[in-house]
C-alpha positions in Angstrom: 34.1 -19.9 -11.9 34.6 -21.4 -8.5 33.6 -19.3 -5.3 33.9 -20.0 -1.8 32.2 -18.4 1.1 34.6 -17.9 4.2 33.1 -17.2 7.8 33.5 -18.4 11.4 31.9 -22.0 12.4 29.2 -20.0 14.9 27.8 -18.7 11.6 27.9 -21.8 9.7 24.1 -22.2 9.9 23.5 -18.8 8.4 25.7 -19.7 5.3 24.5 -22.8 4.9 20.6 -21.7 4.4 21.7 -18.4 2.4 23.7 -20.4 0.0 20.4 -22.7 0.0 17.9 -19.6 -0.5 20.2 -18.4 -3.1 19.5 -21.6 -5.2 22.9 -22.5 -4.8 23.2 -24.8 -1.7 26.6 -26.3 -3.9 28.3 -23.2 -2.9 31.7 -24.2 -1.5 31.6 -22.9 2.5 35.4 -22.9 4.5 35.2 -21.7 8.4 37.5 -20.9 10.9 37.0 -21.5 15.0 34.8 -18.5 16.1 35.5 -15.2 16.9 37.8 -13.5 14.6 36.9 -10.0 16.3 38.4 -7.7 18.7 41.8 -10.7 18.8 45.2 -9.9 18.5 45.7 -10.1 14.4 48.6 -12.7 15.0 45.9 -14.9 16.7 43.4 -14.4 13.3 46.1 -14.7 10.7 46.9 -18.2 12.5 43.1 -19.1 12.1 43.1 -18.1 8.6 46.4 -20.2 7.5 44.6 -22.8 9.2 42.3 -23.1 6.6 44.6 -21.8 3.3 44.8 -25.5 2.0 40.5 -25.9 2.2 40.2 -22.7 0.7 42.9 -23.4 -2.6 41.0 -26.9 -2.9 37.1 -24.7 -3.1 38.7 -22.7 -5.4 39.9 -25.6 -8.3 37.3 -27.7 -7.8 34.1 -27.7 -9.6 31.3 -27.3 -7.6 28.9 -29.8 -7.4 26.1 -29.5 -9.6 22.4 -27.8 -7.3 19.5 -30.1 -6.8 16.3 -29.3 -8.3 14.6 -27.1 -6.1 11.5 -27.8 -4.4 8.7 -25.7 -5.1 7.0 -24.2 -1.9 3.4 -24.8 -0.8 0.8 -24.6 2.1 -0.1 -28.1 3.3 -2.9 -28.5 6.2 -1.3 -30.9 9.0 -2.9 -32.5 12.0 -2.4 -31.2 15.1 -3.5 -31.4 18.8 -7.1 -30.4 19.5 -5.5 -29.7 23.2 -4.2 -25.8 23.6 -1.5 -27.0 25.8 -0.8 -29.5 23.4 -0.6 -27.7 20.8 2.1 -25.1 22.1 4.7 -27.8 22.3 3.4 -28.9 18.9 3.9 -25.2 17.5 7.5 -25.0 18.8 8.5 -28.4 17.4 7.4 -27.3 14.0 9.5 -24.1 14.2 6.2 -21.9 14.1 6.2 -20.6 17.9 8.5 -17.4 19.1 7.4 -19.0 22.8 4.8 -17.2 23.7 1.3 -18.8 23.3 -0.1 -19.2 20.2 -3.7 -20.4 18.5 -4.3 -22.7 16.1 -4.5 -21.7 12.4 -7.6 -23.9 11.9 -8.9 -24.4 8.5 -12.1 -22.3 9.7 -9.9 -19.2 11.6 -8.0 -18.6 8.2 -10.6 -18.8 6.4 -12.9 -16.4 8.4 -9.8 -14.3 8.3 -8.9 -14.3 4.4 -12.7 -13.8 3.7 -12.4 -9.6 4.9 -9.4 -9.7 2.6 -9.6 -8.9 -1.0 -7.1 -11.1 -3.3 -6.6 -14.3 -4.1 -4.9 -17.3 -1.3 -1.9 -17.6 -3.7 -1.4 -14.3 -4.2 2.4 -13.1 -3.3 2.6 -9.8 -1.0 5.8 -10.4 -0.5 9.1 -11.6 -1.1 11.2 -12.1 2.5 14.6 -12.7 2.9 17.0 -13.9 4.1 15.3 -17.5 3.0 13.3 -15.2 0.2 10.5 -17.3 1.1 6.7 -16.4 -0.9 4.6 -14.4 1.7 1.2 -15.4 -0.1 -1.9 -14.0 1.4 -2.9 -17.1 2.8 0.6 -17.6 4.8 0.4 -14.2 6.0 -2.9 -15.2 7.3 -2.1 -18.2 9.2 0.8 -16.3 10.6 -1.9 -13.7 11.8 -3.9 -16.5 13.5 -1.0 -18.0 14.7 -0.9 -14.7 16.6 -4.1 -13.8 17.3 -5.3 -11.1 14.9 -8.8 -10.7 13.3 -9.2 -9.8 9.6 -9.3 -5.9 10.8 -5.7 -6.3 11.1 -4.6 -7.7 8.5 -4.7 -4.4 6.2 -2.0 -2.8 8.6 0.2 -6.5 8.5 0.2 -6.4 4.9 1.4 -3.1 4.2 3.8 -3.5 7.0 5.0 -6.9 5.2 5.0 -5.1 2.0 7.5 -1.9 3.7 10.0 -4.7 5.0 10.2 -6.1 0.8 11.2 -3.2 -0.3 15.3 -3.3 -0.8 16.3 -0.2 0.5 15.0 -1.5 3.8 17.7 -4.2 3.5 15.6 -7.2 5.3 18.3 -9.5 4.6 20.7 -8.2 7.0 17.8 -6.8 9.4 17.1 -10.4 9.9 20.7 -12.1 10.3 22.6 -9.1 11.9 24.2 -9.7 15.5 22.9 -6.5 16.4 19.6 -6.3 18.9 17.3 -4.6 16.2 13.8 -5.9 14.2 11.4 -3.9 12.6 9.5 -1.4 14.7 5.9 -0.6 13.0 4.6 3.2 13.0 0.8 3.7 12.3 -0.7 6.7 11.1 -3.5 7.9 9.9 -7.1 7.5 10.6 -6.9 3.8 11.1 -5.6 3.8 14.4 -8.6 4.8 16.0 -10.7 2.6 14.0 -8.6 -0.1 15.1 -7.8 1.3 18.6 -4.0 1.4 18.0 -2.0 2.5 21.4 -0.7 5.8 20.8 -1.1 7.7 24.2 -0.2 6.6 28.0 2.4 2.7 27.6 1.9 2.8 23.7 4.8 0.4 23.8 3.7 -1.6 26.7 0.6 -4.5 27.1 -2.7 -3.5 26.9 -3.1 -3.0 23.4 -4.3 -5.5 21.5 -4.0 -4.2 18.1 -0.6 -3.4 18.9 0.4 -6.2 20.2 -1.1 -9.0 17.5 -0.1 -6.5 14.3 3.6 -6.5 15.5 3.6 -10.1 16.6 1.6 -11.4 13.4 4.5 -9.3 11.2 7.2 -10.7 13.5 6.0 -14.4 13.1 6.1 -14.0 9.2 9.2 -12.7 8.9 10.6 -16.1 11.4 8.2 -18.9 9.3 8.3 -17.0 5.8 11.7 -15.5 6.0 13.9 -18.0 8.4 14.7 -15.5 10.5 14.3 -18.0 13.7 16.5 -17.0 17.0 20.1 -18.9 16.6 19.8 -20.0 12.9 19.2 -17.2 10.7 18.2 -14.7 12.8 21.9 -14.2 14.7 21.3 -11.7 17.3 23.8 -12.1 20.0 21.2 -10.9 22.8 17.9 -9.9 20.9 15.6 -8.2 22.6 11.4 -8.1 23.8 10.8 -6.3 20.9 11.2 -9.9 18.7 8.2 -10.6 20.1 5.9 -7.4 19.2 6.8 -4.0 18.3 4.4 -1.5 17.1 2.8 1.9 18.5 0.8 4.5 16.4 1.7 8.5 16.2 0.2 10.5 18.7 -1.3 12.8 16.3 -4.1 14.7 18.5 -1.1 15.3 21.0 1.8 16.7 18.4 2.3 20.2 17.8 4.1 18.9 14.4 2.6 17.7 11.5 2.8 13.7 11.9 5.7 11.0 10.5 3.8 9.9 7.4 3.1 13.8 6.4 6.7 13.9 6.5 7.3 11.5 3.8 5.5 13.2 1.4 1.3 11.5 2.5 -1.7 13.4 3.0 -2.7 13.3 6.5 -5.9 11.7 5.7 -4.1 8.9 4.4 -3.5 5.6 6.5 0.5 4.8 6.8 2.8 2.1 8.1 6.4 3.2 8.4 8.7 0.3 8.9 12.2 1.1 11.1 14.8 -1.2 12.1 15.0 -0.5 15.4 16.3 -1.2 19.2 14.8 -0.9 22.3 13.9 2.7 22.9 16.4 4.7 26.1 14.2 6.5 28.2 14.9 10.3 28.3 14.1 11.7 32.0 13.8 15.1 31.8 11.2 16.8 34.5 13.5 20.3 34.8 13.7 21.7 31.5 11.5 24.6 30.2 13.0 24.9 27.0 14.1 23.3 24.1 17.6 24.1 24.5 17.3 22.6 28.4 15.8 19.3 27.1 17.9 19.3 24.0 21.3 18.4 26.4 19.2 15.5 27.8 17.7 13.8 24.6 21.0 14.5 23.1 23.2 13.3 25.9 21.2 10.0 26.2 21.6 9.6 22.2 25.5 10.1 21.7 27.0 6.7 23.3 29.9 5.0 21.7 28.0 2.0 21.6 25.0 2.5 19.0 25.4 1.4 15.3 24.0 5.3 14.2 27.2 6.2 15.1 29.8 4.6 12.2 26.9 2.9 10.2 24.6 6.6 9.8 20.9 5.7 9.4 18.3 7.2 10.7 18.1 7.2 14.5 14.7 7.9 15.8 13.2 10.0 18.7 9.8 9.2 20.2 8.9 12.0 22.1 6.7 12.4 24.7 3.8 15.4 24.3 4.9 17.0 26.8 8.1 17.1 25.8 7.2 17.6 22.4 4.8 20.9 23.9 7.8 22.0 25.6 10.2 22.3 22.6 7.2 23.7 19.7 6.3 26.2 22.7 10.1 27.5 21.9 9.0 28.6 18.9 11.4 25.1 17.3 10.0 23.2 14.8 10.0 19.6 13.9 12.6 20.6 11.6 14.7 23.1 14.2 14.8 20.1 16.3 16.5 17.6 14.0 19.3 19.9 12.9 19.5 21.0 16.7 20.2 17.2 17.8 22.3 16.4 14.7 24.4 18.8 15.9 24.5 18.4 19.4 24.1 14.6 19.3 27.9 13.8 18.7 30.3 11.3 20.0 33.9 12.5 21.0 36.6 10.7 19.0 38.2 10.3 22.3 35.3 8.4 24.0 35.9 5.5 21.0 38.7 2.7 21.9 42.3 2.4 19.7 41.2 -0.7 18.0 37.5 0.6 17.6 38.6 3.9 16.1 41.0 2.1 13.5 38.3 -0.6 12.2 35.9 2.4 11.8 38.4 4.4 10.3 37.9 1.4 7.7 34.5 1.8 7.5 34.0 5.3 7.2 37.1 7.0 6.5 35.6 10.7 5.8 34.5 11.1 8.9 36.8 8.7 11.4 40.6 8.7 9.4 42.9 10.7 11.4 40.5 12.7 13.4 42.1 14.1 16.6 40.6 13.0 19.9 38.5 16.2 20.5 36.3 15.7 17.2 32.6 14.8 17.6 31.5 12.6 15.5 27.8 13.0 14.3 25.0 9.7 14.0 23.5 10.5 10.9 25.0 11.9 7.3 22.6 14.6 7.6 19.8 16.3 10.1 17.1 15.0 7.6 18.0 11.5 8.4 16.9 12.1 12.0 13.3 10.6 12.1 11.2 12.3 15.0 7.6 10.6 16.2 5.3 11.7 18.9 3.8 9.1 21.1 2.7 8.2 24.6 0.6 10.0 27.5 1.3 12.5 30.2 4.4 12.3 32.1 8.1 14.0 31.0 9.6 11.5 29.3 11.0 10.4 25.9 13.1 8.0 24.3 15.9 7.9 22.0 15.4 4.6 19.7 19.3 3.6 18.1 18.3 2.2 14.7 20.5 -0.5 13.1 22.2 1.8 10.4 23.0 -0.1 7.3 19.0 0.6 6.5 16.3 2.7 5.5 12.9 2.8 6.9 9.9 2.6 4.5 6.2 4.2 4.5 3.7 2.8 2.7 0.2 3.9 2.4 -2.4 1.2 4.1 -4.6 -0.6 1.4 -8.3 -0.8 2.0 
């Protein structure tokens, strides 16, 4: 049966590799001039009987019949011995995110896949959107693309492995418009043996376990899974956090039992938890004594009109700061008082949402936006249990409220030895 694939000429790219990734690049592809959203619907029913006759034509025609596809392999290339040279070299074979990167010499990989057990070929991981073979030995050259040594590479691969698994829903991680990629959570005892930032600018340079475990998973999931900036990957603005994004748990500072305890782990037990997130919103709050006072300010920073939690659910995150944290456990509140608190507190007026806004969301979610008069709030998460709460940084009063992409759930998977 014939099937065509409609969309708007900006996203042609994207279609075009998907249909290709699918294994069928035949797949019959009509567009109409970008945007389609937020115009009058005179102006987009114009656009689409513009394009009525190409889409009857798709539609009784057979498709032509797919090529044979072309099996995947690593090949060794030569390339400048000069490391200025070779960062224009990098970027012109698609493997740079434009920072600087070092060469994946024949000698670096293998120093690095010798601390690894498991064969070269072997496949970690299956990453869309181009559902390209993350073999060990791509991972690695990925890893010393970015500058990691083989202790790293345990907390990359089960990171890797998180972002396979469906429910994480890679595929539309990695093409969405919206500013999100994967944030990576450590936990467990391997973050001191590999001096993962936790404490004082977890998030910030200095760190460079941090920085080449979220790069070297950020680079594989651009050469493995497509994802490069303005092809697959279609974020209208991105964000630093493309680059690197990873922080451990500040466990010594938490009065709460840590994230990967949460999801069912032993606390002895090494974790990577995998989140689709944005950039965090700093929470100010030097006043409050409570947690009721610092509940209005995380809240109140949280419940903006703007965030995909709030008509796509998921599982916004908060990183709190210890003192924070101290300041809202000394209230007698637990880990658990504090997500029901903020579910319920964290809301969105219907009135603060646009006419048109309120209508397409009223589409999307119709239990909780159809008909709702202007003084409902509007929650940013089905339930308080989908509110994910970590503890991280140093001294200083501040937290931050982390918007996650929605249409996803995060993963934890324990770290293999």
């Amino acid at each position: 049966m014939p099937v065509v694939v409609l969309g708007t000429d900006a996203f042609r790219s994207l279609a075009d590799e998907a249909a290709a990734a699918l294994g069928v690049p035949h797949l019959a592809r009509v567009t109409v001039p970008h945007p389609i959203g937020g115009l009058d619907p005179a102006v987009v029913r114009a656009k689409a009987e513009s394009v009525a006759d190409a889409v009857i034509r798709a539609l009784t025609s057979d498709p032509a019949p797919p090529p044979s596809p072309r099996p995947a392999s690593a090949a060794t290339l030569a390339a400048p011995d000069d490391l200025d040279e070779f960062q224009a070299f990098a970027m012109a074979e698609g493997w740079g995110d434009g920072l600087p990167v070092l060469p994946p010499t024949p000698e670096r990989v293998v120093r690095l896949l010798a601390g690894t057990p498991g064969l070269p070929g072997e496949v970690v991981a299956t990453l869309a959107p181009r559902f390209g073979r993350a073999t060990l030995e791509v991972i690695v050259v990925n890893a010393a693309l970015a500058g990691a040594g083989p202790e790293h590479l345990p907390v990359i691969l089960a990171a890797l492995r998180a972002l396979a698994e469906p429910r994480f829903n890679l595929e539309a991680v990695q093409t969405t418009t919206h500013p999100c990629t994967p944030l990576v959570v450590v936990n467990g005892p391997i973050r001191a043996r590999l001096g993962i930032g936790a404490g004082a600018g977890a998030l910030g340079p200095g760190y460079r376990a941090n920085a080449v475990i979220g790069r070297s998973v950020r680079l594989t999931l651009q050469n493995v899974g497509g994802a490069r900036a303005g092809h697959l990957d279609r974020a209208t603005l991105g964000y630093p956090g493309k680059f690197t994004y990873c922080l451990g748990e500040n466990e010594e500072a938490s009065p709460w039992p840590p994230l990967h305890v949460d999801r069912g782990f032993a606390a002895g037990v090494s974790c990577v938890t995998v989140c689709a997130s944005e950039a965090p919103h700093n929470v100010n709050d030097h006043g409050s004594t409570t947690a009721e006072g610092l509940l209005a300010a995380l809240a109140g920073t949280a419940a903006t009109p703007g965030n995909n939690n709030v008509y796509l659910g998921g599982e916004p995150l908060l990183l709190l700061g210890p003192e924070h944290a101290q300041t809202i456990a000394a209230s007698g509140w637990s880990k658990d008082d504090l997500r029901r608190a903020f579910w319920e507190r964290a809301r969105v007026p219907a009135a603060a949402f646009g006419a048109e806004n309120l209508a397409r969301f009223a589409t999307i979610d119709p239990a909780r936006f159809r008909d709702r008069p202007p003084d409902e709030r509007i929650a940013l998460a089905a339930s308080p249990d989908d509110v994910m709460v970590v503890v991280a940084g140093g001294p200083g009063k501040h937290s931050a409220f982390v918007p996650t992409f929605g249409s996803t759930r995060s993963v934890t998977v324990p770290v293999e030895s």
